[in-house]
C-alpha positions as CSV (number, residue, x, y, z in Angstrom):
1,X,39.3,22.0,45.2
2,X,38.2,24.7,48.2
3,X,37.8,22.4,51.9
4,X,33.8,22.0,52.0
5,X,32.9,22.5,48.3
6,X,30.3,19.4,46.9
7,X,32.1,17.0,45.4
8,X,31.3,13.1,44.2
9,X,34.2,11.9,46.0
10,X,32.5,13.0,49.1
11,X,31.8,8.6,49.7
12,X,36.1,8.9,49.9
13,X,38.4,10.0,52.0
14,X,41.9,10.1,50.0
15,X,42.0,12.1,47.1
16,X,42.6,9.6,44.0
17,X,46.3,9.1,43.6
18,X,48.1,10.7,40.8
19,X,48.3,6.7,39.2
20,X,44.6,6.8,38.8
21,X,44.7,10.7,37.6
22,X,47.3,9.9,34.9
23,X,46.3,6.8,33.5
24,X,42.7,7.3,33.4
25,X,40.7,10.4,34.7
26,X,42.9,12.8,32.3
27,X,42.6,10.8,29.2
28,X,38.7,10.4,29.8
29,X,38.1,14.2,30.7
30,X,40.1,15.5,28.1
31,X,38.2,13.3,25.3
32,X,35.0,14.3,26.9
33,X,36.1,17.7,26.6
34,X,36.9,17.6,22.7
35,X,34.2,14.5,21.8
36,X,30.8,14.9,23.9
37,X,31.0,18.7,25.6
38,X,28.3,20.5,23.4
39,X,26.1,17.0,23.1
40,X,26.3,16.8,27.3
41,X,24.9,20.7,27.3
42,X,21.7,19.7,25.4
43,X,21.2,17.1,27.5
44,X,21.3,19.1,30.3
45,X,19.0,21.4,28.5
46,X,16.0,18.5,28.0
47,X,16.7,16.7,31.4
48,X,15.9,20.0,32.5
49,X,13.1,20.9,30.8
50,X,11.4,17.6,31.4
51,X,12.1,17.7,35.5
52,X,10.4,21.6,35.6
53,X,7.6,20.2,33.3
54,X,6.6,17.0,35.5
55,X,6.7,18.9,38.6
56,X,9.6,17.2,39.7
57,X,11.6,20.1,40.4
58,X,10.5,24.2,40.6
59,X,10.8,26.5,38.0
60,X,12.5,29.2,39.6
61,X,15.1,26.6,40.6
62,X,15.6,25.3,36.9
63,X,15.4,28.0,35.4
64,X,19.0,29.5,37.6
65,X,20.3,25.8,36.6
66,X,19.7,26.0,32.7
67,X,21.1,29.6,32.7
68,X,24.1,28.3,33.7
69,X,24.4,25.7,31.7
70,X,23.6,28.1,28.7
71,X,26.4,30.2,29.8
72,X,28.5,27.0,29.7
73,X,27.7,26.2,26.0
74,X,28.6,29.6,25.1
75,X,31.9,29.5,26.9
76,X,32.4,26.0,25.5
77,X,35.1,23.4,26.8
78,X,37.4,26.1,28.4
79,X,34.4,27.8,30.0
80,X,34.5,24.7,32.7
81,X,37.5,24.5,34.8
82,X,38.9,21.1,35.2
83,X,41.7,19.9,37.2
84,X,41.4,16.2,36.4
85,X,41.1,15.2,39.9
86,X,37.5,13.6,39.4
87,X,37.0,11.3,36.9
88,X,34.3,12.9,34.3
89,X,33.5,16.3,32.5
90,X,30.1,16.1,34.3
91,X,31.9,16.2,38.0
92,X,33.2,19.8,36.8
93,X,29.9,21.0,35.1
94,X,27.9,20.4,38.6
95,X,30.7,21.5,40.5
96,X,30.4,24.7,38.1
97,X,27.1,25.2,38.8
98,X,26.6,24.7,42.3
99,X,29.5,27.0,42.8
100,X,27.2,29.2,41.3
101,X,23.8,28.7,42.8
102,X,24.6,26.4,46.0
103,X,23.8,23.1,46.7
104,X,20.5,23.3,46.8
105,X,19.5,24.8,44.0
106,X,22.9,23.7,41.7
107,X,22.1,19.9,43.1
108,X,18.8,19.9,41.9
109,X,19.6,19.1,38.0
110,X,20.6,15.9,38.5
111,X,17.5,14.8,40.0
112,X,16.2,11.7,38.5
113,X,19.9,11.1,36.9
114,X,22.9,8.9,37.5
115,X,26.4,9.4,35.1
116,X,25.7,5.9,33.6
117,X,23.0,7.3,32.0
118,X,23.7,11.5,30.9
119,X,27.1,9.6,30.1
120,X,26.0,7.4,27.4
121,X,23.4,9.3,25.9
122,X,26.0,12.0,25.0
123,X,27.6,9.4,23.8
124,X,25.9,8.6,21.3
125,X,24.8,11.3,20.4
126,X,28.7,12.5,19.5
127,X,28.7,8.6,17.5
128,X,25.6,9.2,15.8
129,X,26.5,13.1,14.6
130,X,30.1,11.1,13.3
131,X,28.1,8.3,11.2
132,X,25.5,11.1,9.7
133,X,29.1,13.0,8.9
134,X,30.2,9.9,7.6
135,X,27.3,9.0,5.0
136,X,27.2,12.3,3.7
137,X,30.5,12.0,2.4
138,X,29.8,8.3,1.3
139,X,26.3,9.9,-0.9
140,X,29.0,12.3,-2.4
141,X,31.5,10.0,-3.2
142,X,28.9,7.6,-4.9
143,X,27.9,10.5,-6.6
144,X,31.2,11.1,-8.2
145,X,31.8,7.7,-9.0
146,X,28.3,7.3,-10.8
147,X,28.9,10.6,-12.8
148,X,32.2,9.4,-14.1
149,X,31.2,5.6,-14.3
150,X,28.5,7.5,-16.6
151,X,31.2,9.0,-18.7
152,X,33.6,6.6,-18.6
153,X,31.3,4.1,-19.9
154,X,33.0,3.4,-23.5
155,X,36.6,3.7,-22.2
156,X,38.1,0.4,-22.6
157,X,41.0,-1.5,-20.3
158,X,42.1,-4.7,-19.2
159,X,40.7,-6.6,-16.4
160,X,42.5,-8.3,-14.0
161,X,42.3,-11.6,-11.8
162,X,45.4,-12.6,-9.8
163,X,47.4,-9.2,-10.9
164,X,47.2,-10.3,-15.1
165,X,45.0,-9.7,-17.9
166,X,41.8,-11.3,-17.8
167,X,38.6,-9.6,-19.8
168,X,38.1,-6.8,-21.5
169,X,36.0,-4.0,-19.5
170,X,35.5,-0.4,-19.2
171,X,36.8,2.2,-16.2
172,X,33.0,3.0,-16.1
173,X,32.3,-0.9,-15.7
174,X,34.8,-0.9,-12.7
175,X,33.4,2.5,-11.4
176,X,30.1,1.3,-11.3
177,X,31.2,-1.8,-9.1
178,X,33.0,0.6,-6.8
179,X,29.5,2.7,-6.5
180,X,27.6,-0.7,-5.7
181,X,30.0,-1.9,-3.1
182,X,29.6,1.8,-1.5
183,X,26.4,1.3,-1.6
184,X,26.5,-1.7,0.6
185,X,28.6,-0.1,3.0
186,X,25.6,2.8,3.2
187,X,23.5,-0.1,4.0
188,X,25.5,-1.0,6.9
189,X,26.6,2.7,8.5
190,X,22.5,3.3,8.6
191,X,22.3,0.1,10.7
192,X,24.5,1.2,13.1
193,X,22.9,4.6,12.9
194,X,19.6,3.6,13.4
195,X,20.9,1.3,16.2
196,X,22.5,4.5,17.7
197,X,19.6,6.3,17.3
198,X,17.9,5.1,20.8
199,X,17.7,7.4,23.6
200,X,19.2,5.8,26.7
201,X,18.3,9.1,29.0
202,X,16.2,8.0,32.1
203,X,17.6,4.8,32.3
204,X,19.3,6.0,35.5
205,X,22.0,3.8,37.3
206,X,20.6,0.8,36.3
207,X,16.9,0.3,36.9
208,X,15.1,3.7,36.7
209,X,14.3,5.7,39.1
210,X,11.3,6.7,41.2
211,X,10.6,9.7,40.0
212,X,8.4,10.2,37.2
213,X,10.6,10.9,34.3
214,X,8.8,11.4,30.7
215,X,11.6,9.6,29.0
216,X,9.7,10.1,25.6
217,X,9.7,13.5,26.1
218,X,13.6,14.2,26.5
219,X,13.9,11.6,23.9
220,X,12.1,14.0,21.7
221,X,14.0,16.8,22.3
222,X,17.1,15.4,21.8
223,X,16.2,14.3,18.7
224,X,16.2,10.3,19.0
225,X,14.2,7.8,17.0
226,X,13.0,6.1,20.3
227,X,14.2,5.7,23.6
228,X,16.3,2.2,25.0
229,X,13.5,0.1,26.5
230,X,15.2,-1.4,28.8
231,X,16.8,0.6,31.8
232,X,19.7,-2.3,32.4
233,X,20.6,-2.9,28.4
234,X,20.4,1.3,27.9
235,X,23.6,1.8,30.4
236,X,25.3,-1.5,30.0
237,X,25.5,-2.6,26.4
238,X,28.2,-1.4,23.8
239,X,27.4,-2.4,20.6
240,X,26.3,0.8,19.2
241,X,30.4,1.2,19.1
242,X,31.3,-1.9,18.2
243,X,28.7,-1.5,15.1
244,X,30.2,1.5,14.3
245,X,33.6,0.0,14.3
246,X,32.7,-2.6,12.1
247,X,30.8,-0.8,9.5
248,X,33.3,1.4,9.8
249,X,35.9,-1.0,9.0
250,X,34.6,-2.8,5.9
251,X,34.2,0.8,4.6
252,X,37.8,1.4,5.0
253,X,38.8,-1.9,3.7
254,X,37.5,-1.5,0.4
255,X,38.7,2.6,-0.2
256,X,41.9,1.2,0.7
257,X,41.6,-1.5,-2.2
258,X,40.8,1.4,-4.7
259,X,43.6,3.8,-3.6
260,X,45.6,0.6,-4.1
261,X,44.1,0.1,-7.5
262,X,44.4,3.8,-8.9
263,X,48.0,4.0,-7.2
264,X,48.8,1.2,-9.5
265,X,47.4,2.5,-12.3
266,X,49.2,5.7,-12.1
267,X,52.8,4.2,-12.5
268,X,54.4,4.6,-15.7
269,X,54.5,0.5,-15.8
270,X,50.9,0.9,-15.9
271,X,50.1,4.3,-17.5
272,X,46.8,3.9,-17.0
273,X,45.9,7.7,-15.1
274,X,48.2,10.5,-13.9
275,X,46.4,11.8,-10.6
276,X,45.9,15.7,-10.6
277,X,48.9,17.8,-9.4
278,X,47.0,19.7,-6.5
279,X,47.1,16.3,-5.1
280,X,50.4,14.8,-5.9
281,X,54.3,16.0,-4.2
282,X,57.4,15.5,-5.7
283,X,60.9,14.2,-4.2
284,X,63.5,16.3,-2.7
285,X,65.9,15.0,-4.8
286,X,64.5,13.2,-8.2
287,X,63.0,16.0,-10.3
288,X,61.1,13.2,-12.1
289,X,58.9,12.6,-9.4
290,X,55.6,12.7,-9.2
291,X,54.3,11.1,-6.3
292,X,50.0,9.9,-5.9
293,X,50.6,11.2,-2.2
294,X,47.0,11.6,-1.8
295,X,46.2,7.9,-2.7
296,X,49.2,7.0,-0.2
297,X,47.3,9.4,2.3
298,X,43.9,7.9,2.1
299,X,45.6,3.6,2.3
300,X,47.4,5.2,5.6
301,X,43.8,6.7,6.9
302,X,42.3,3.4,6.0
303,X,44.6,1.5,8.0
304,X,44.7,3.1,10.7
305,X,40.9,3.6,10.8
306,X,40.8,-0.4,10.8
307,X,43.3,-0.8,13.5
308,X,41.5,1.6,16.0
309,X,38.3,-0.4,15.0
310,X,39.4,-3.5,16.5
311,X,41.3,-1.9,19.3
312,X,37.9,-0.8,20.0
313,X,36.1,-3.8,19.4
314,X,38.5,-5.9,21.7
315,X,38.2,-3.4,24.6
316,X,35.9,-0.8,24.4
317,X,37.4,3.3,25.6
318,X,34.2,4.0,27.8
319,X,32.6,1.1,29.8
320,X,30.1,1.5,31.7
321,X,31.2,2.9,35.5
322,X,29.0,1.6,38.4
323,X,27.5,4.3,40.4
């Protein structure tokens, strides 16, 4: 960084040691980079808009501020140069900017703003673009698993209960129940979206701020059902992840119970299916392999989808940093 150029570390007088850099402000700009970069550009965009439209700040002014921050979008990630020497992607966008414009003009975007607040906004708007991801593929693959339960309705095979034969049922009866319980899980995700769904912008630090924000207005723009009431719960709660995570792993739980189920059933023991080839491998050494490595795939995905869950839900990546 040039001697004299604007910087948030201007409160400190050591640079942060290359400790701090390592273990924490590398890992944190890097997945801010690849997670939240385009989501932190609109909301630079409405914060913007909303400051030029309240009076709070001039045109002219915003208008040089948004153009840059345009440019930045276009450029993406790379278009921001970052030496992971402060400890968030928003540090390098001003520093971008007002390398661009000056202080006084470059400064002037963050009027009205603190990190807590841009920081977990773009949050969640990243988490709630991942669960709306994430329920479209569930509505498919409920889809599927209707269709077929539909046309599998008169195949017949053995139920089980503790691993033996139990009743007689269908492969559409035991489809069907695997729609249902997807359907439950659909339930949950669009809890945690809705729950996601609340715009904390304008929450500030902590309590606001004296300017006069229109809060419902950015919320608006950025596409939120509402915004976070509360200034102190919008920047310090995180259970919008931990709902997530949760939801998340039930989900997982029970595809990994059906991969478990099909993989089964495709053994010769069993002889039940025989999963298609453009999902299957062979050995390197057995030619009469054919190995489900697709169903082995998605039990490994589900695990590990499970294990970050609770990683997260014991210790959540992004608390909230005091200003």
């Amino acid at each position: 960084m040039a001697e004299g150029e604007p910087s948030l570390r201007e409160r400190v007088k050591e640079p942060p040691s290359a400790l701090l850099v390592e273990s924490y402000y590398r890992g944190a700009v890097a997945r801010a980079q690849r997670d939240v970069f385009d989501h932190e550009m609109w909301v630079h965009l409405a914060h913007g808009l909303m400051l030029e439209r309240q009076g709070i700040v001039a045109r002219p002014a915003i208008a040089a501020c948004l153009a840059e921050v345009l440019a930045m979008a276009a450029e993406g990630p790379a278009g921001v140069p970052v030496d992971f020497a402060q400890e968030d992607l928003y540090s390098y966008v001003e520093r971008r900017i007002v390398r661009a414009l000056g202080p006084d003009v470059g400064g002037r975007l963050h009027t009205g703003r603190s990190r807590n607040d841009l920081n977990v906004t773009s949050w969640r708007m990243a988490l709630r673009a991942q669960l709306l991801a994430v329920q479209e593929a569930l509505l498919a693959l409920r889809g599927t698993l209707l269709r077929l339960a539909g046309e599998h309705a008169a195949v017949v095979m053995p139920g089980y209960t503790h691993t033996q034969h139990a009743q007689p049922i269908t492969f559409g009866y035991w489809l069907l129940s695997a729609a249902d319980a997807l359907a439950r899980d659909q339930v949950r995700l669009s809890g945690a979206l809705a729950h996601a769904d609340l715009c904390p912008l304008g929450a500030g630090a902590l309590t606001t701020t004296a300017f006069p924000l229109d809060r419902m207005f950015t919320t608006a723009l950025l596409g939120f059902a509402a915004p976070l009431e509360a200034a102190y719960d919008a920047v310090a709660s995180r259970d919008d992840a931990l709902e997530a995570a949760a939801a998340m792993a039930v989900l997982m739980t029970f595809l990994s119970r059906l991969a478990t189920d099909l993989q089964a059933w495709s053994t010769w023991e069993y002889g039940f299916l025989e999963l298609a080839d453009r999902h299957s491998a062979v050995s390197s050494i057995m030619p009469q392999k054919k190995n489900p490595v697709a169903l082995e795939h998605a039990r490994a995905a589900a695990g590990r989808c499970r294990a970050r869950s609770w990683r997260r839900w014991r210790r959540p990546r992004t608390p909230p940093s005091p200003t």
